[in-house]
C-alpha positions in Angstrom: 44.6 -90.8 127.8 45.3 -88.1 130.5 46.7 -90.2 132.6 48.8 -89.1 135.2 46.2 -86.0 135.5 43.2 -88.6 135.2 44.6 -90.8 138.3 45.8 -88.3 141.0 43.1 -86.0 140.5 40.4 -88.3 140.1 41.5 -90.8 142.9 41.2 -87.3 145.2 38.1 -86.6 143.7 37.1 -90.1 144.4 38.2 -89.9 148.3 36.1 -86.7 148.7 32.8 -88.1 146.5 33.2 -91.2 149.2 32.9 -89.2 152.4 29.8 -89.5 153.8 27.5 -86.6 153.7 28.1 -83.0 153.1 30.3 -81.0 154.8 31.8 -83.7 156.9 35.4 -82.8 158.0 38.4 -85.4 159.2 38.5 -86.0 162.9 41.8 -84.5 164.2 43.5 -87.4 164.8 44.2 -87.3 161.1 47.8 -85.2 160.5 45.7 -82.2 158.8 42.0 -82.3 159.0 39.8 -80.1 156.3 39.3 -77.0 159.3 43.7 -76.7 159.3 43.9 -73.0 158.4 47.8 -73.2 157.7 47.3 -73.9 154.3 44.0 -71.8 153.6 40.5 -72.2 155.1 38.0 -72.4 152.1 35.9 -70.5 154.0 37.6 -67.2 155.5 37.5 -65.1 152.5 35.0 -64.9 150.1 36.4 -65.6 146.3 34.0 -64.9 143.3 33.7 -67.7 140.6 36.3 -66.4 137.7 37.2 -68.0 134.2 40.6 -69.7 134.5 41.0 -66.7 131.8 40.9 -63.9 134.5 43.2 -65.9 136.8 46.0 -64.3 137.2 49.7 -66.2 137.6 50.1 -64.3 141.2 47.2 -66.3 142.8 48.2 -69.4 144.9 46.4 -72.8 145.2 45.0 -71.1 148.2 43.0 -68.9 146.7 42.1 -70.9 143.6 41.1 -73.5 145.4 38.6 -70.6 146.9 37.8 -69.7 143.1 36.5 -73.3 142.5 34.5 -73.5 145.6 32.9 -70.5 144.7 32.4 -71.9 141.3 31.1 -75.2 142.2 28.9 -73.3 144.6 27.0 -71.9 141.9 26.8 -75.2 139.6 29.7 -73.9 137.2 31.3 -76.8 137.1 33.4 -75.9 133.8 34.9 -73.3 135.2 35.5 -75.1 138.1 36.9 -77.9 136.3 39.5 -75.7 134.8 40.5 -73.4 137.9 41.0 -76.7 139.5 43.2 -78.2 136.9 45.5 -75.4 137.3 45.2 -75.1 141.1 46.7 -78.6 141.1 49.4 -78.1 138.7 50.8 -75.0 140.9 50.5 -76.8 144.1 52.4 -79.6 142.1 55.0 -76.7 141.2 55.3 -75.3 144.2 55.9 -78.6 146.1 58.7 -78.9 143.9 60.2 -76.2 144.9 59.9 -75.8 148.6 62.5 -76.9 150.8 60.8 -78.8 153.3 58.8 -81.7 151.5 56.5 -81.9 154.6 54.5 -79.2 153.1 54.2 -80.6 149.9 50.6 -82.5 150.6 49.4 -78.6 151.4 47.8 -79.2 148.1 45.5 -81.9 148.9 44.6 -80.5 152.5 43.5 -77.5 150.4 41.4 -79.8 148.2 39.6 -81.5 151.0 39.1 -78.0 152.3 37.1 -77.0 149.0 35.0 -80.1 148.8 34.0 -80.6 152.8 31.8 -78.3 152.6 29.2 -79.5 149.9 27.1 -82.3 149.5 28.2 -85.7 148.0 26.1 -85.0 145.4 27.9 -81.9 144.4 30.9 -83.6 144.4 29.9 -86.2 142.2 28.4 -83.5 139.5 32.1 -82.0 139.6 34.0 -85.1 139.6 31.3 -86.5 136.4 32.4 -82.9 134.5 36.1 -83.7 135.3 36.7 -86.9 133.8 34.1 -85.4 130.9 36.7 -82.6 130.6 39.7 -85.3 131.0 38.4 -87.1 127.9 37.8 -84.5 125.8 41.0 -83.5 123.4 39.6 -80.3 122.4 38.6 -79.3 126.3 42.0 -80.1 126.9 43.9 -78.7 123.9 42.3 -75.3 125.7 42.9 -75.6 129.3 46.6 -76.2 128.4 46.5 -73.1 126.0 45.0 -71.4 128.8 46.9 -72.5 131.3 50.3 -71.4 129.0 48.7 -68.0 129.0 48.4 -67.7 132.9 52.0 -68.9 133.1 54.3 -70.1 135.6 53.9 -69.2 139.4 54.6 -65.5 140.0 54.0 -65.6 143.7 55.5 -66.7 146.8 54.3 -70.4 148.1 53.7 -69.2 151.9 50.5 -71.2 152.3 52.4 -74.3 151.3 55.9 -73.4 153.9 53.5 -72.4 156.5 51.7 -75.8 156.0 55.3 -77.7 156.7 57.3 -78.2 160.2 60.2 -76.3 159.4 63.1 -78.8 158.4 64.9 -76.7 156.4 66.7 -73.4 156.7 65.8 -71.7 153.9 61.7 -72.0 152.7 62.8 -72.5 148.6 65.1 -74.8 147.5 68.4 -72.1 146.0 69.2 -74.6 143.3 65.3 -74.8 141.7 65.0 -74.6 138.2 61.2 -73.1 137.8 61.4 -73.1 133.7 61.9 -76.9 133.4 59.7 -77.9 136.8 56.8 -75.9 135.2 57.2 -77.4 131.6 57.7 -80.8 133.1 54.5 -80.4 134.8 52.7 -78.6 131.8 53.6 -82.2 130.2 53.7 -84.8 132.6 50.4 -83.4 134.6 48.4 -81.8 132.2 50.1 -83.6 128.9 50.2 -80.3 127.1 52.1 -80.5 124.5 56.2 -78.7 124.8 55.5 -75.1 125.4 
């Protein structure tokens, strides 16, 4: 079972299919509500629906998490699925290797962003072709394969430093190791099997 993949995302799935109607945002007394435009507002710049195949490894969660809206917008919830997948897993990376851990729920903020804006039962459809996608070995024998092809991060994480309050002096940690985060995360996350 895809567990540790299966859990987080679905449980943040889960939190967003709950929310009552569509489009409905956090107050702000929450720490970050779904309208914070540090770490990307879903809804500034247009993205067009790509395959995770045309993703590039220079694109941030920010903008992925853009790709999936768009995709979800037009009901293609198996690219979405998959854009999504690896949106999470480079948020995941990149929390890793930012300096100030304040920023590191960036990635969910951006996830709430994505999904405010449609209606629960949008977000059900998605979350229903997730767990489908989590359940199904061949599905995920090519996302990872997929994913392996996109490769590690190749940008840098400014949505997700921007998204902190700035306890640290430098932004990236100087003593990362980015080969062994990302195949830790390939396996752990995604339970691809050892690059």
């Amino acid at each position: 079972m895809r567990s540790v993949l299966l859990i987080a995302s679905c449980a943040l799935i889960s939190t967003i299919c709950s929310a009552q109607g569509g489009g409905d945002k956090p107050s702000r007394d929450t720490p970050y509500s779904a309208s914070d435009t540090r770490v990307g507002d879903s809804s500034t710049t247009q993205q067009p629906c790509l395959e995770l195949t045309d993703v590039k490894a220079k694109t941030p969660p920010d903008v992925l998490y853009r790709i999936v809206g768009a995709c979800v917008a037009q009901a293609r919830f198996v690219e979405a699925r998959r854009v999504f997948a690896l949106a999470g897993l480079y948020s995941r990376f990149d929390a890793e290797r930012v300096a100030d851990k304040t920023a590191s729920d960036a990635g969910s903020v951006l996830v709430l962003n994505t999904f405010s804006q449609f209606p629960i039962e949008v977000r059900k459809k998605f979350q229903q072709s997730f767990v489908e996608m989590t359940k199904d070995a061949d599905a995920m024998q090519s996302l990872c394969l997929d994913v392996q092809r996109v490769g590690e991060p190749a940008y840098y994480p400014d949505y997700m430093i921007a998204h902190g309050i700035g306890h640290s002096d430098a932004p990236l940690l100087a003593n990362f190791d980015a080969k062994r985060t990302w195949a830790m995360y390939l396996t752990s996350y995604l339970h691809c099997a050892q690059p």
